[in-house]
Backbone atoms as SQL, in Angstrom:
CREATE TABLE atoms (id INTEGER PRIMARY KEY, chain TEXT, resi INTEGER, resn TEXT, atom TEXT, x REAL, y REAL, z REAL);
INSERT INTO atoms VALUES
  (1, 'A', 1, 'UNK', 'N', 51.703, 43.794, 39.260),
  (2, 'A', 1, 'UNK', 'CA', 52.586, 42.704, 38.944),
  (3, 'A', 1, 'UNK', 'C', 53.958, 43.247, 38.510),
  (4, 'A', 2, 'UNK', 'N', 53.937, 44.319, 37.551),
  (5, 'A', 2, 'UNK', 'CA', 55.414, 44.837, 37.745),
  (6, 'A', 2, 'UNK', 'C', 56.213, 45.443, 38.386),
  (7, 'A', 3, 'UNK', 'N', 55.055, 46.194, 39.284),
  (8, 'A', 3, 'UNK', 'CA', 55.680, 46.420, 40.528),
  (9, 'A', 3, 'UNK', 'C', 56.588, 45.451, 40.995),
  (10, 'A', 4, 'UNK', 'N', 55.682, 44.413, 41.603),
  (11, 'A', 4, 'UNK', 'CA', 56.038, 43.092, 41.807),
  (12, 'A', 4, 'UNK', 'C', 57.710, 42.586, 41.327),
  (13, 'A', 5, 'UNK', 'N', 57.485, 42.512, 40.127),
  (14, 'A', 5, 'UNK', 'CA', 58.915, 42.018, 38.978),
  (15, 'A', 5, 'UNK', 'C', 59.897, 42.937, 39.350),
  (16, 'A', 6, 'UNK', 'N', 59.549, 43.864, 39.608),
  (17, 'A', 6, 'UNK', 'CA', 60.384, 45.001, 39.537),
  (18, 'A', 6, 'UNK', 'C', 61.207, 44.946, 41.089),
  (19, 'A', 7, 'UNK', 'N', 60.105, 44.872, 42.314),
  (20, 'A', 7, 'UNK', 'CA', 61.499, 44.858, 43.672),
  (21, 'A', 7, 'UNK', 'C', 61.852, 43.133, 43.913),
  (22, 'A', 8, 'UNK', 'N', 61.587, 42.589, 43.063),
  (23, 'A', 8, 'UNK', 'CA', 61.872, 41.079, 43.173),
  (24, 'A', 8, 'UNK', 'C', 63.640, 41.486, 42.317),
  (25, 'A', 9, 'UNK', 'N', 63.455, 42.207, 41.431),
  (26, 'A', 9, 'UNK', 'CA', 64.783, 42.313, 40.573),
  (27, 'A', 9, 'UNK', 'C', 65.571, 42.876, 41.645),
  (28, 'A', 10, 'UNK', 'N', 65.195, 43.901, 41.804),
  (29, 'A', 10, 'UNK', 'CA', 65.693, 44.983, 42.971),
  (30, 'A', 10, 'UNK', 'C', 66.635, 44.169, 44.091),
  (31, 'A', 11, 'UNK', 'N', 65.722, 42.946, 44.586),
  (32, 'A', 11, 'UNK', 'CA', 65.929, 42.242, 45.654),
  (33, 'A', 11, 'UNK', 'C', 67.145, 41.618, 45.384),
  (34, 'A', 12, 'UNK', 'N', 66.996, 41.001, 44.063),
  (35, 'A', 12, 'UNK', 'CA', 67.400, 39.459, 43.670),
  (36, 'A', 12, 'UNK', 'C', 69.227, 40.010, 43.466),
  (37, 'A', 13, 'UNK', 'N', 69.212, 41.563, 42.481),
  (38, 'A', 13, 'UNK', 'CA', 70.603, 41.820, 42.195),
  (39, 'A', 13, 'UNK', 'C', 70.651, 43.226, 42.854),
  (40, 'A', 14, 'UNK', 'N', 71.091, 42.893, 44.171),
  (41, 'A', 14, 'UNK', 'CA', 70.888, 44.367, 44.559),
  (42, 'A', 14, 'UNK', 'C', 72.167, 45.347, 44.249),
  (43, 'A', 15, 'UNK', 'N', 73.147, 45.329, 43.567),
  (44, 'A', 15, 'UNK', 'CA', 74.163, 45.861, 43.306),
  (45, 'A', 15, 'UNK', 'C', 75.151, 46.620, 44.260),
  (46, 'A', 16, 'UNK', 'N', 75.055, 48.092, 44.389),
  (47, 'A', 16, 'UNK', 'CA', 75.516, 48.867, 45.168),
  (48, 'A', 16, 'UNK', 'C', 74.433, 49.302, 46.110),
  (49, 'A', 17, 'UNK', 'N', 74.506, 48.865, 47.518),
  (50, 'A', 17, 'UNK', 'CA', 73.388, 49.199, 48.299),
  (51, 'A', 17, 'UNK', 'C', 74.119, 49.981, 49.456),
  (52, 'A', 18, 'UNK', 'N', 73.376, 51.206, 49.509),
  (53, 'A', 18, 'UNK', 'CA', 73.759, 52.220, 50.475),
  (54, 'A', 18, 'UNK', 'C', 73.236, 52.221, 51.692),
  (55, 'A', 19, 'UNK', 'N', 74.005, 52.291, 52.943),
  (56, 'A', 19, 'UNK', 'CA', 73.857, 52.420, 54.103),
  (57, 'A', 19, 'UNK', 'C', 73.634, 53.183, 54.960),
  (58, 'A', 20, 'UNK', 'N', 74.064, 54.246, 54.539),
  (59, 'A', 20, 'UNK', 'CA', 74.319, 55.559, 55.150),
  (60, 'A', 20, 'UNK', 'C', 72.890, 56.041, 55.211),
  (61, 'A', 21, 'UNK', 'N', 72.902, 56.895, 56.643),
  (62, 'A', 21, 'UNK', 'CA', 71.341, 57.873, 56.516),
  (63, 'A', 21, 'UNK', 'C', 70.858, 58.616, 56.051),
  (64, 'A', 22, 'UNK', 'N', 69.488, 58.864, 55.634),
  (65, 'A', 22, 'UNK', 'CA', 69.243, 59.720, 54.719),
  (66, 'A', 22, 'UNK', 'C', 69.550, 60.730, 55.442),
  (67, 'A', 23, 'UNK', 'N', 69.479, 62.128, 54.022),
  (68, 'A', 23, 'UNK', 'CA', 70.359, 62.894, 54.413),
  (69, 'A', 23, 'UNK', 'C', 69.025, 63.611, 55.242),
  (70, 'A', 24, 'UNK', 'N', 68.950, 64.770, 55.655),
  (71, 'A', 24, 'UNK', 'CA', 67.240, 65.834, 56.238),
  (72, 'A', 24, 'UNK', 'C', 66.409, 66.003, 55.334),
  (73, 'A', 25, 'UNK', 'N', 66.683, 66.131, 54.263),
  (74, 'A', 25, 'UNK', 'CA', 65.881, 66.275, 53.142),
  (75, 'A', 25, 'UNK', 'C', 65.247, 65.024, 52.416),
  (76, 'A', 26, 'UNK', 'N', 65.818, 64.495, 52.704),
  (77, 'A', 26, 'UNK', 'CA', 65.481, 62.880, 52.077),
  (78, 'A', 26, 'UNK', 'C', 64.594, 62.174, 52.694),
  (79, 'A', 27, 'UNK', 'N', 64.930, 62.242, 54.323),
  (80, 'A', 27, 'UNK', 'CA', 63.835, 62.087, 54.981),
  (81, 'A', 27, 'UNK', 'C', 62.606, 62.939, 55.281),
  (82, 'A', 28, 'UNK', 'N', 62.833, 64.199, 55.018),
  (83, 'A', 28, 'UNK', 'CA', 61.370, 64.846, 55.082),
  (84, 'A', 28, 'UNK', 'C', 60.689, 64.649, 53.848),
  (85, 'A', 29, 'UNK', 'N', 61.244, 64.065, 52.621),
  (86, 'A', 29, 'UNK', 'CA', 60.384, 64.113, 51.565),
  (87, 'A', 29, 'UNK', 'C', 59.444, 62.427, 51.760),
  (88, 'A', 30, 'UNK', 'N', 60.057, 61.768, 52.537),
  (89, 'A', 30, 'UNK', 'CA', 59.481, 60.102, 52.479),
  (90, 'A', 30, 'UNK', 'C', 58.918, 60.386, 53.728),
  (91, 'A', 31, 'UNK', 'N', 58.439, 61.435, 55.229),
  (92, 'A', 31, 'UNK', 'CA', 57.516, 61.664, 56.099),
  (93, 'A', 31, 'UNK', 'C', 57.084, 62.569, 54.911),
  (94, 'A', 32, 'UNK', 'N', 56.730, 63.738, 54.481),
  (95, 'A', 32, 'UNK', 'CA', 55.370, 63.971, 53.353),
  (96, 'A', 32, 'UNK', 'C', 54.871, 62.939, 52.564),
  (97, 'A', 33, 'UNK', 'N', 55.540, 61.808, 52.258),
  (98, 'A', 33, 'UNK', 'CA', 54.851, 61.004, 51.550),
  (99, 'A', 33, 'UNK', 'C', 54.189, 60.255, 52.511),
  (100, 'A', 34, 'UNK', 'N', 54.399, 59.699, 54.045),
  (101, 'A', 34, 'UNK', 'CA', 54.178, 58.981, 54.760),
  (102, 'A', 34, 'UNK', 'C', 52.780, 59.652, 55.464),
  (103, 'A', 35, 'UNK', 'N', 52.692, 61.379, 55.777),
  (104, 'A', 35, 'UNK', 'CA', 52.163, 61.776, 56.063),
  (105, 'A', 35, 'UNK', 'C', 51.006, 62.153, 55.102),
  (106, 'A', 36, 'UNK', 'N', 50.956, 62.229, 53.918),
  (107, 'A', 36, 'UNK', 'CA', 50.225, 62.042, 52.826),
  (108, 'A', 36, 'UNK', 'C', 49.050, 60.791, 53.070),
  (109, 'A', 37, 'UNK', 'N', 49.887, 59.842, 52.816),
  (110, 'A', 37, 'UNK', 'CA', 49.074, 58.295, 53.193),
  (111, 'A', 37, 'UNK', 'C', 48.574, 58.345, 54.691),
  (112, 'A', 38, 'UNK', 'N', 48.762, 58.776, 55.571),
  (113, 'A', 38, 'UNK', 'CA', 48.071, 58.599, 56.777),
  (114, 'A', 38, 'UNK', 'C', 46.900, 59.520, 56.410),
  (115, 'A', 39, 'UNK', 'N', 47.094, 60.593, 56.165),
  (116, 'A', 39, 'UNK', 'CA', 45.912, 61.716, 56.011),
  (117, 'A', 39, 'UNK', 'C', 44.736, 61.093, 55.231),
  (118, 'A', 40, 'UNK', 'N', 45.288, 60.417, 54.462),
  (119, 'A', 40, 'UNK', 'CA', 44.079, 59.721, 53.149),
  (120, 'A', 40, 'UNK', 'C', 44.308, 60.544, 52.174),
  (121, 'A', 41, 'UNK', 'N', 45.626, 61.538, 51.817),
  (122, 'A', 41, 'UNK', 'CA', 45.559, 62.585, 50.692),
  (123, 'A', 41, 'UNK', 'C', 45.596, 61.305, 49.237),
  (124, 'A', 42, 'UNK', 'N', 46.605, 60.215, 49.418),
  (125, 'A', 42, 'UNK', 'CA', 46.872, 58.813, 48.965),
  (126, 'A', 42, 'UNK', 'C', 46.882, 58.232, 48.939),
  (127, 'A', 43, 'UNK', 'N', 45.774, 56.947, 48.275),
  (128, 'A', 43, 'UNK', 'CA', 45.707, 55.626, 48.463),
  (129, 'A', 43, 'UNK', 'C', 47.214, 54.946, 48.646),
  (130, 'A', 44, 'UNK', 'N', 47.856, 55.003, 47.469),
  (131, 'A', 44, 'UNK', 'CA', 48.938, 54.435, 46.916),
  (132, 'A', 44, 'UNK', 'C', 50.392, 54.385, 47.146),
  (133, 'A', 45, 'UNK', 'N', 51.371, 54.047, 47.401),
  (134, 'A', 45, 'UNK', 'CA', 52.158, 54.512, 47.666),
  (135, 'A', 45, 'UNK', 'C', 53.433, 54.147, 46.518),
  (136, 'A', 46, 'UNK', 'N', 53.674, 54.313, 45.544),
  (137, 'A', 46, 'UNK', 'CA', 54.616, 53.676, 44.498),
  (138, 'A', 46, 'UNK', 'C', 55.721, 54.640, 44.667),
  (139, 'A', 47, 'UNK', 'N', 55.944, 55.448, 45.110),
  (140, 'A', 47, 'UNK', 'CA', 57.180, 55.837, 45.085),
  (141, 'A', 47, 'UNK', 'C', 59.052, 55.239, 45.814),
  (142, 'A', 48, 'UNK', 'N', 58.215, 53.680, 46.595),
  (143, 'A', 48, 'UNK', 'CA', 58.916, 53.408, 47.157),
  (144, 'A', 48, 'UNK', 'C', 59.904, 52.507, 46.257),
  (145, 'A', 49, 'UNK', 'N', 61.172, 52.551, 46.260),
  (146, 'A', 49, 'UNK', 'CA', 61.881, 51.267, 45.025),
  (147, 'A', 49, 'UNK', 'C', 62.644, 50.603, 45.797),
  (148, 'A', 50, 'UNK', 'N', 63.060, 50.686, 47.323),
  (149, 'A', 50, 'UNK', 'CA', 63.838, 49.846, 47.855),
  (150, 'A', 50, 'UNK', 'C', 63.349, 49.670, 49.836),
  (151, 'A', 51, 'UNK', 'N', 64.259, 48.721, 49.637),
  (152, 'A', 51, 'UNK', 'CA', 63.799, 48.378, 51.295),
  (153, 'A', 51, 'UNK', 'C', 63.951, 49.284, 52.123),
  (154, 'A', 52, 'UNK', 'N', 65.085, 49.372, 52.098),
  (155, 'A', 52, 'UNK', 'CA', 65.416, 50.888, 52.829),
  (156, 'A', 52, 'UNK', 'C', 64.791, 51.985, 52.872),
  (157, 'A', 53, 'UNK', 'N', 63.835, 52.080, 51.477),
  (158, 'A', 53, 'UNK', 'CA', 63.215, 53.407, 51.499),
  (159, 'A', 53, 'UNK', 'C', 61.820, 52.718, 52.484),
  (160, 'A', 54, 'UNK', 'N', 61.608, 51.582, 52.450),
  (161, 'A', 54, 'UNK', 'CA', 60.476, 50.966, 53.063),
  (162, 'A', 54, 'UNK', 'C', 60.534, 51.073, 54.307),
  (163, 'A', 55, 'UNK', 'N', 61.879, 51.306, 55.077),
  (164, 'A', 55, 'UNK', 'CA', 62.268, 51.403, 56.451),
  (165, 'A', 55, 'UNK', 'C', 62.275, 52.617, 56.378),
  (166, 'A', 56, 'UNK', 'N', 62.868, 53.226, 55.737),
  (167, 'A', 56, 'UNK', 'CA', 63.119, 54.866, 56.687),
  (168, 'A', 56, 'UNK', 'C', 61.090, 55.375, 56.501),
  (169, 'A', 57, 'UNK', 'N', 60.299, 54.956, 55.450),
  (170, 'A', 57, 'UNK', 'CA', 58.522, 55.307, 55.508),
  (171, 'A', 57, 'UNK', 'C', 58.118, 54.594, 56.636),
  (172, 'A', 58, 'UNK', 'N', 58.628, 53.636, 56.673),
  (173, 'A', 58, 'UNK', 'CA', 57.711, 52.389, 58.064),
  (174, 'A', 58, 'UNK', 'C', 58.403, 54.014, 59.701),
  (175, 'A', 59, 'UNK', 'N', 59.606, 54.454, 59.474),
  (176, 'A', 59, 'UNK', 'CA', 60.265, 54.852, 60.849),
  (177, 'A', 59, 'UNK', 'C', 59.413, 56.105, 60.477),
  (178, 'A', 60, 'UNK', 'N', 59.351, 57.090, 59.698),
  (179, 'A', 60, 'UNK', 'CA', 58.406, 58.061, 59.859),
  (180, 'A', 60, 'UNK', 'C', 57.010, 57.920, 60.157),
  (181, 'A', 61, 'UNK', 'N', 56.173, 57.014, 59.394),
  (182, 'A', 61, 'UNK', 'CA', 54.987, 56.430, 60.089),
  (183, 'A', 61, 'UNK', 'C', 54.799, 56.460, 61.701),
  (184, 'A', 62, 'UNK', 'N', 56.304, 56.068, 61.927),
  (185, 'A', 62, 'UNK', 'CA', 55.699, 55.707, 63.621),
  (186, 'A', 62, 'UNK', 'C', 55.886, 56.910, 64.077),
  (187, 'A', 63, 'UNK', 'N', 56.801, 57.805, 63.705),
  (188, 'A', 63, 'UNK', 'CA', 56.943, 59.635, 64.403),
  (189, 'A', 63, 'UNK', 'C', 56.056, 60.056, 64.389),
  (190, 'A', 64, 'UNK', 'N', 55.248, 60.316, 62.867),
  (191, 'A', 64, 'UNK', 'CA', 53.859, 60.885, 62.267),
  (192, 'A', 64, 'UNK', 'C', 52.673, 60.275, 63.415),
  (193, 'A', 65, 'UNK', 'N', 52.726, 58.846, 63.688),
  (194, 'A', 65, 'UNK', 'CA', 51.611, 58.717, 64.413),
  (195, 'A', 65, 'UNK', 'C', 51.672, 58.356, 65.991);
């Protein structure tokens, strides 16, 4: 649930929201996390705090698989 509260806030006042691509590193750390969760190393995935980070995990997902 606070999860929850928490990207509802995220959502609701999104302030300064960045566009730009992650940089190589940024994205290989969210495919290890992506690749993590496919393996079954992780149920869970909480490291995510924004949409964007939800897109660039959803775009490695599909490389990874």
């Amino acid at each position: 649930m606070k999860q929850e509260l928490a990207m509802h806030d995220t959502l609701a006042n999104p302030g300064v929201v960045s566009t730009e691509p992650y940089t190589a590193e940024q994205a290989y750390d969210i495919q290890k996390v992506a690749s993590d969760y496919l393996t079954g190393k992780v149920d869970d995935i909480d490291d995510l705090s924004s949409v964007r980070q939800v897109n660039e995990f959803l775009a490695q997902m599909r490389n990874l698989f």
